[in-house]
PDB file of the backbone (N, CA, C, O) and the ligand in Angstrom, with CONECT records:
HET     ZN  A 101       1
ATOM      1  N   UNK A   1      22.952 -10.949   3.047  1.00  0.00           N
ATOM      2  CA  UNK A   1      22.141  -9.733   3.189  1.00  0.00           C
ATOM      3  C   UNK A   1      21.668  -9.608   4.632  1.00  0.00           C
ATOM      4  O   UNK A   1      21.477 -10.672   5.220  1.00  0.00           O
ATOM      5  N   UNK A   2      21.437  -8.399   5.336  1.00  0.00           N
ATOM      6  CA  UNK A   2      21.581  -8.328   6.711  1.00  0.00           C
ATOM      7  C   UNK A   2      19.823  -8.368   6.778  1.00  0.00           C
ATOM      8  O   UNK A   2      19.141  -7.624   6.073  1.00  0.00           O
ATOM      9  N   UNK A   3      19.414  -9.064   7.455  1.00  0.00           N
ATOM     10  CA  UNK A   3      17.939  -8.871   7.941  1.00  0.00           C
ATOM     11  C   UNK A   3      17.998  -7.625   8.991  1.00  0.00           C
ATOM     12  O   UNK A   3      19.024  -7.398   9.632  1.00  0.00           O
ATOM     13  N   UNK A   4      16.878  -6.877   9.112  1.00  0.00           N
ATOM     14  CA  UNK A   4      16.242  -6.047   9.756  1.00  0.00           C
ATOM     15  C   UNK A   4      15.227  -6.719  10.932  1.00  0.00           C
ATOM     16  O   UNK A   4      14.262  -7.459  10.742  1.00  0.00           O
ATOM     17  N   UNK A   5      15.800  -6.181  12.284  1.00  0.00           N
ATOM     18  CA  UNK A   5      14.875  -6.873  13.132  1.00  0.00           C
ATOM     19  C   UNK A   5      14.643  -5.627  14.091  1.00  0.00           C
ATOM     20  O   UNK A   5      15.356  -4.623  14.107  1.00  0.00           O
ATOM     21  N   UNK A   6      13.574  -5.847  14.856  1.00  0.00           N
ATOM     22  CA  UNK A   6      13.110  -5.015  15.875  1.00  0.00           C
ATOM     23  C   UNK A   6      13.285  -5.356  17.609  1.00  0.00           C
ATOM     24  O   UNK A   6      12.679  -6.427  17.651  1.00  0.00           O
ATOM     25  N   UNK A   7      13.526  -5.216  18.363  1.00  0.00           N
ATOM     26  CA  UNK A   7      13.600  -5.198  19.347  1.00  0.00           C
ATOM     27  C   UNK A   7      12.499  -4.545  20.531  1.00  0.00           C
ATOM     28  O   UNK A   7      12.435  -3.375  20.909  1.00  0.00           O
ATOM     29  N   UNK A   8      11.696  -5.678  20.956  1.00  0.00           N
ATOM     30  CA  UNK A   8      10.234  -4.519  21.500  1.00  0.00           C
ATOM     31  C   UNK A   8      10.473  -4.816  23.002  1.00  0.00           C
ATOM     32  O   UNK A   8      10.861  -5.908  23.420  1.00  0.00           O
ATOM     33  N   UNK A   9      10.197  -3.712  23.788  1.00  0.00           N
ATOM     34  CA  UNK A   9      10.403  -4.264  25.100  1.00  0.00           C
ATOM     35  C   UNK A   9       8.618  -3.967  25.810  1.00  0.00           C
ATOM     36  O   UNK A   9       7.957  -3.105  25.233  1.00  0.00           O
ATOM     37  N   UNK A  10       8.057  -4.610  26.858  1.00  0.00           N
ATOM     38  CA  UNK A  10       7.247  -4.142  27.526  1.00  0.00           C
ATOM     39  C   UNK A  10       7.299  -3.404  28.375  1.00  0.00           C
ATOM     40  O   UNK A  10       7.834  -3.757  29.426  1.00  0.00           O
ATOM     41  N   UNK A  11       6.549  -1.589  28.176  1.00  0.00           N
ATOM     42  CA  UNK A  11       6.651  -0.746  28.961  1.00  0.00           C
ATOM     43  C   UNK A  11       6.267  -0.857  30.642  1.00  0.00           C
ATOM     44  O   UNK A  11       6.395   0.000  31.517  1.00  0.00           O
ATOM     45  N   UNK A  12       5.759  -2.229  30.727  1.00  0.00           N
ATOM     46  CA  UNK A  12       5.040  -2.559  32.333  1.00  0.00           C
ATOM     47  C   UNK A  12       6.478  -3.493  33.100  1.00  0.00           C
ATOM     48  O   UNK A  12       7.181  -3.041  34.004  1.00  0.00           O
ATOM     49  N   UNK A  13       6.623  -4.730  32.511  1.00  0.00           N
ATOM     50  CA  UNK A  13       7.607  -5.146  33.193  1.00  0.00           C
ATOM     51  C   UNK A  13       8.986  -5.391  32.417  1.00  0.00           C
ATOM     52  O   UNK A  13       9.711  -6.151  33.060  1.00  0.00           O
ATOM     53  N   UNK A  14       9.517  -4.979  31.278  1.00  0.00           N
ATOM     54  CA  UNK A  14      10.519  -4.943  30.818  1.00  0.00           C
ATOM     55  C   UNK A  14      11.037  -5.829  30.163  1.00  0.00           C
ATOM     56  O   UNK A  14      12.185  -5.860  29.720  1.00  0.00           O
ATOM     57  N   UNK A  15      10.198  -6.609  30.069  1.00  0.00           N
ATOM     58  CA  UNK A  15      10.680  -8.243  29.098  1.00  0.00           C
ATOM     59  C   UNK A  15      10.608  -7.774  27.537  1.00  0.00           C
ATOM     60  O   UNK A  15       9.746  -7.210  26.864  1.00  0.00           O
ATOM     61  N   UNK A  16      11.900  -8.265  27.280  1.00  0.00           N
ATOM     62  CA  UNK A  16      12.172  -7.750  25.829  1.00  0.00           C
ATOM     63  C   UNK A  16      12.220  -8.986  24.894  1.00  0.00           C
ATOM     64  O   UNK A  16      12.653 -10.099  25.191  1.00  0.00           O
ATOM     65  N   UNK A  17      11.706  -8.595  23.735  1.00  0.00           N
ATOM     66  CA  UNK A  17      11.797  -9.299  22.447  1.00  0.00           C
ATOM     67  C   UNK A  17      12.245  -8.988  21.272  1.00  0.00           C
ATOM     68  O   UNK A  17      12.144  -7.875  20.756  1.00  0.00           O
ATOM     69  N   UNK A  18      12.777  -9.987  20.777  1.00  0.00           N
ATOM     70  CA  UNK A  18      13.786  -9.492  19.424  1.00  0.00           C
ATOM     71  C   UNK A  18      12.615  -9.997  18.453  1.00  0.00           C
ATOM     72  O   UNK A  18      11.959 -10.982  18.793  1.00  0.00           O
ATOM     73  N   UNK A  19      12.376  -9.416  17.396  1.00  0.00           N
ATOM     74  CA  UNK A  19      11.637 -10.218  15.872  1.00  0.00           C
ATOM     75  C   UNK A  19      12.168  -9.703  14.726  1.00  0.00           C
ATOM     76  O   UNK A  19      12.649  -8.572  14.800  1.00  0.00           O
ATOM     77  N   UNK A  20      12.190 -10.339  13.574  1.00  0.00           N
ATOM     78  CA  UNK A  20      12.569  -9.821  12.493  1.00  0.00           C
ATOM     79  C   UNK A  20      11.201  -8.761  11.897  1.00  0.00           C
ATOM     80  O   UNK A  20      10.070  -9.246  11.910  1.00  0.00           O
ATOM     81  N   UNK A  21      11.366  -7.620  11.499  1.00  0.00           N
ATOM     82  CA  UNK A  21      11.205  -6.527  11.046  1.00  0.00           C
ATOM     83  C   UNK A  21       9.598  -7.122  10.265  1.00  0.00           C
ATOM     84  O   UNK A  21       8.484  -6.722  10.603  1.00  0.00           O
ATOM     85  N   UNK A  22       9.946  -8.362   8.954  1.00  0.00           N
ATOM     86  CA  UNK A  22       8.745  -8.957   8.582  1.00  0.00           C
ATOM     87  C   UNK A  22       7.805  -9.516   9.355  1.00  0.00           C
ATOM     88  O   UNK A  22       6.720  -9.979   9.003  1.00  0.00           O
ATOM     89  N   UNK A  23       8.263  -9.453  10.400  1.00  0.00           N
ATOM     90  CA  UNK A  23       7.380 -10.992  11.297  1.00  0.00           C
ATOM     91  C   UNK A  23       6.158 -10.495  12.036  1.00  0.00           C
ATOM     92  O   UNK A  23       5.459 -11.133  12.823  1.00  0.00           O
ATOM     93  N   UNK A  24       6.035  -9.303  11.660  1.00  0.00           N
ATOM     94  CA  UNK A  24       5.076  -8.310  13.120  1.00  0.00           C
ATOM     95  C   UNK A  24       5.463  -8.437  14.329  1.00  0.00           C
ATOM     96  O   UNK A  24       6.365  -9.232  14.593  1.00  0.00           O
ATOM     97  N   UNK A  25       4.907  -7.738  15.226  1.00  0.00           N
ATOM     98  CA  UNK A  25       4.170  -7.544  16.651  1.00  0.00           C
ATOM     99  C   UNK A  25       4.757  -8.884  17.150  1.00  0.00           C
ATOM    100  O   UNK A  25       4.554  -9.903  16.489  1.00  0.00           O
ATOM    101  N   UNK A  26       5.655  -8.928  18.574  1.00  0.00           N
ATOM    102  CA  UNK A  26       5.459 -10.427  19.320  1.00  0.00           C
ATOM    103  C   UNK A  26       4.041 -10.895  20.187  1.00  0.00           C
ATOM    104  O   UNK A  26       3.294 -10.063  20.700  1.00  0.00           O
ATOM    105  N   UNK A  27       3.917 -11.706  20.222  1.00  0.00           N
ATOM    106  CA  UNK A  27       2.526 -12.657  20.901  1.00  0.00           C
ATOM    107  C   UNK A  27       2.212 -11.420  22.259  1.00  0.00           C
ATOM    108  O   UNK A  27       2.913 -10.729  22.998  1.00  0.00           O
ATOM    109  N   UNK A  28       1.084 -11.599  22.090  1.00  0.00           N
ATOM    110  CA  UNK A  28       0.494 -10.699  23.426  1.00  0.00           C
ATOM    111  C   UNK A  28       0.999 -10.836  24.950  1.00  0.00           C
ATOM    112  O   UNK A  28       1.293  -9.961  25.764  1.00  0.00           O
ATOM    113  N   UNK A  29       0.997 -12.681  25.083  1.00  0.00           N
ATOM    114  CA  UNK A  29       1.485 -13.280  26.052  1.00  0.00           C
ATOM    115  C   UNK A  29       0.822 -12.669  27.237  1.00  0.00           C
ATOM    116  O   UNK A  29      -0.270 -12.106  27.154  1.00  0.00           O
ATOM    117  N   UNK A  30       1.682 -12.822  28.637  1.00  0.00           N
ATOM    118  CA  UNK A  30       0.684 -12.582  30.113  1.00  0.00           C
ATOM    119  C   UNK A  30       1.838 -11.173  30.603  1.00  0.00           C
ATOM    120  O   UNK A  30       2.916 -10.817  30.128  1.00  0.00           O
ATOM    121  N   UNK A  31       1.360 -10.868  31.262  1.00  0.00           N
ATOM    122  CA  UNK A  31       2.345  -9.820  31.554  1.00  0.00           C
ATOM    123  C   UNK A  31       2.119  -9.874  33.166  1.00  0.00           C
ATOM    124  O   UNK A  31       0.982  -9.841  33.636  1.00  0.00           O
ATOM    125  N   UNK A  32       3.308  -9.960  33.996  1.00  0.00           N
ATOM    126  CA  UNK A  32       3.009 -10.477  35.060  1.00  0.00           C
ATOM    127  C   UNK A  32       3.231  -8.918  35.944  1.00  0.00           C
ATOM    128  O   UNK A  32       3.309  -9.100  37.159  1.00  0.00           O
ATOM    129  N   UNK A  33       3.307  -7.881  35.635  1.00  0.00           N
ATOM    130  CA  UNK A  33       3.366  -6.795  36.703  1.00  0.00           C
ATOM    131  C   UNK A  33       1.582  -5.894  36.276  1.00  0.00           C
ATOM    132  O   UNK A  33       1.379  -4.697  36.475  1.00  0.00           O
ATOM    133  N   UNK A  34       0.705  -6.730  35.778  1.00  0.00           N
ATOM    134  CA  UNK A  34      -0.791  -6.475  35.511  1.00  0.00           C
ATOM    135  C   UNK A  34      -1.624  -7.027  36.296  1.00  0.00           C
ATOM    136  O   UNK A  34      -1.089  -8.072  36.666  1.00  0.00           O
ATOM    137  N   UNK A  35      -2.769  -6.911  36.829  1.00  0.00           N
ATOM    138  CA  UNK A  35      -3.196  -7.883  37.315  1.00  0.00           C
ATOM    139  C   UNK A  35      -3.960  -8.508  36.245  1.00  0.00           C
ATOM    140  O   UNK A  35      -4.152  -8.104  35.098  1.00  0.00           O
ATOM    141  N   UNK A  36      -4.519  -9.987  37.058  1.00  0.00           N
ATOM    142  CA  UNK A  36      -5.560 -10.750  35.842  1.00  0.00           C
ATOM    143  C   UNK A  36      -4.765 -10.999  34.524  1.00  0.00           C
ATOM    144  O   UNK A  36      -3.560 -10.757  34.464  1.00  0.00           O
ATOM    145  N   UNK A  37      -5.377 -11.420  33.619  1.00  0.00           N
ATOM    146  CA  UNK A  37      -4.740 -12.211  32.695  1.00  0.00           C
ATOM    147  C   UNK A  37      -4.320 -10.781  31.464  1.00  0.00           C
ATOM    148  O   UNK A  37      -4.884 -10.961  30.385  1.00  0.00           O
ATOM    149  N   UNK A  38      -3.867 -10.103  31.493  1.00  0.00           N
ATOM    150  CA  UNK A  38      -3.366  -9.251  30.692  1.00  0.00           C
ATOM    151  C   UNK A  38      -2.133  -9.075  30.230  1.00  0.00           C
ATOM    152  O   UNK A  38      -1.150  -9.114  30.970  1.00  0.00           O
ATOM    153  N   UNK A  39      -2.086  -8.907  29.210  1.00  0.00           N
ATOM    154  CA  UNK A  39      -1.056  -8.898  28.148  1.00  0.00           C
ATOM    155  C   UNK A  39      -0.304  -7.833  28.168  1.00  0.00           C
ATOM    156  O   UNK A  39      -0.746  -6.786  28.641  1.00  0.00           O
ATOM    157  N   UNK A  40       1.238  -7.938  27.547  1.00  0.00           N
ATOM    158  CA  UNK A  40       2.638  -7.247  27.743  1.00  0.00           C
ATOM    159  C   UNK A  40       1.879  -6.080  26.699  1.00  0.00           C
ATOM    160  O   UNK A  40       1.033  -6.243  25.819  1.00  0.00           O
ATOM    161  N   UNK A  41       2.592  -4.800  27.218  1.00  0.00           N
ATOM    162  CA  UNK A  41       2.062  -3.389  26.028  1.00  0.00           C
ATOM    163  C   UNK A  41       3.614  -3.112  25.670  1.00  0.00           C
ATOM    164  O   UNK A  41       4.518  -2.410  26.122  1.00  0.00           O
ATOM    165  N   UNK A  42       3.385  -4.335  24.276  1.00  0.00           N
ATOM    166  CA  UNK A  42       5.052  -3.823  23.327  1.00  0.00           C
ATOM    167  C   UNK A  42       4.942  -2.682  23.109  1.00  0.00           C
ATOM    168  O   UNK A  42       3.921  -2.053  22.831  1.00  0.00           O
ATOM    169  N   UNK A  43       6.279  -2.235  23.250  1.00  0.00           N
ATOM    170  CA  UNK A  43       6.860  -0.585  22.405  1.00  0.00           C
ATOM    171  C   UNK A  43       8.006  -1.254  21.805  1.00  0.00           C
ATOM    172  O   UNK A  43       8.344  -2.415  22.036  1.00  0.00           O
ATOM    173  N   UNK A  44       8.666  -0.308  20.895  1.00  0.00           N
ATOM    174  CA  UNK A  44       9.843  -0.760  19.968  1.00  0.00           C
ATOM    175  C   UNK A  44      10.471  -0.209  20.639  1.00  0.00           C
ATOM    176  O   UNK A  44       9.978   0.786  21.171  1.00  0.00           O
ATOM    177  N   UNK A  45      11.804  -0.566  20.930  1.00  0.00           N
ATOM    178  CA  UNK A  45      12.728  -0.135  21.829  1.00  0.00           C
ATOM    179  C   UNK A  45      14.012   0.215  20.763  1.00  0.00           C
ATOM    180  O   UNK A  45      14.654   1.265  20.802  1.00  0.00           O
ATOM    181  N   UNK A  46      14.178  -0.593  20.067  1.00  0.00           N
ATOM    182  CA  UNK A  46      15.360  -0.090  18.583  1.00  0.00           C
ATOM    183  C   UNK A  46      15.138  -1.057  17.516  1.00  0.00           C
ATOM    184  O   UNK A  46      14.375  -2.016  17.638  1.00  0.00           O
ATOM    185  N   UNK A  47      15.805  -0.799  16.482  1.00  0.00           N
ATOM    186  CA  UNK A  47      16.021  -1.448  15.467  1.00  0.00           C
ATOM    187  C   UNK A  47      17.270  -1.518  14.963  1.00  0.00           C
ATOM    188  O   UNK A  47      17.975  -0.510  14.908  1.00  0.00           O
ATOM    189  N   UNK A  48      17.652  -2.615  14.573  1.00  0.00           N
ATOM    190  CA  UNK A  48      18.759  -3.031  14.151  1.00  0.00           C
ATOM    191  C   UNK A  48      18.928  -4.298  13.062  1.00  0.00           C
ATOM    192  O   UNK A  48      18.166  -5.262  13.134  1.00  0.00           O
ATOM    193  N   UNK A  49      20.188  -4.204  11.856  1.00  0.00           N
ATOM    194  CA  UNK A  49      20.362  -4.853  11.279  1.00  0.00           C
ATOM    195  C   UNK A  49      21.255  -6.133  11.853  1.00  0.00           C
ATOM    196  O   UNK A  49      21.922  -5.918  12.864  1.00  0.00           O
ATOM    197  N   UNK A  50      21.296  -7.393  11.282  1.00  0.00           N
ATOM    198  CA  UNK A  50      21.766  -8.682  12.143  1.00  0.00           C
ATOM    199  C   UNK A  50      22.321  -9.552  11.025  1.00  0.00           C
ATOM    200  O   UNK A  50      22.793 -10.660  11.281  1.00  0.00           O
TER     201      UNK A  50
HETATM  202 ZN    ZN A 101       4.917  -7.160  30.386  1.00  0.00          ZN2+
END
């Protein structure tokens, strides 16, 4: 059976993440084109079966 996953990229510096569809949101993490300790602003970039 094909899992459903998401693909989120950060609209600031472009680092992308794959997760499965169940898994939520990836980790906030640091986002290095922010200043100070601030976190990546996921958007879903596509979805796809795998
Ligand atoms: Zn980022």
């Amino acid at each position: 059976m094909a899992t459903k996953k998401v693909e989120y990229v950060c609209k600031y510096c472009g680092k992308r993440e794959i997760k499965q569809a169940n898994m939520g949101r990836p980790l906030p993490g640091k986002c290095p084109r922010k200043t100070g300790d601030k976190p990546h602003s996921w958007v879903v970039n596509r979805r796809f079966e795998s």
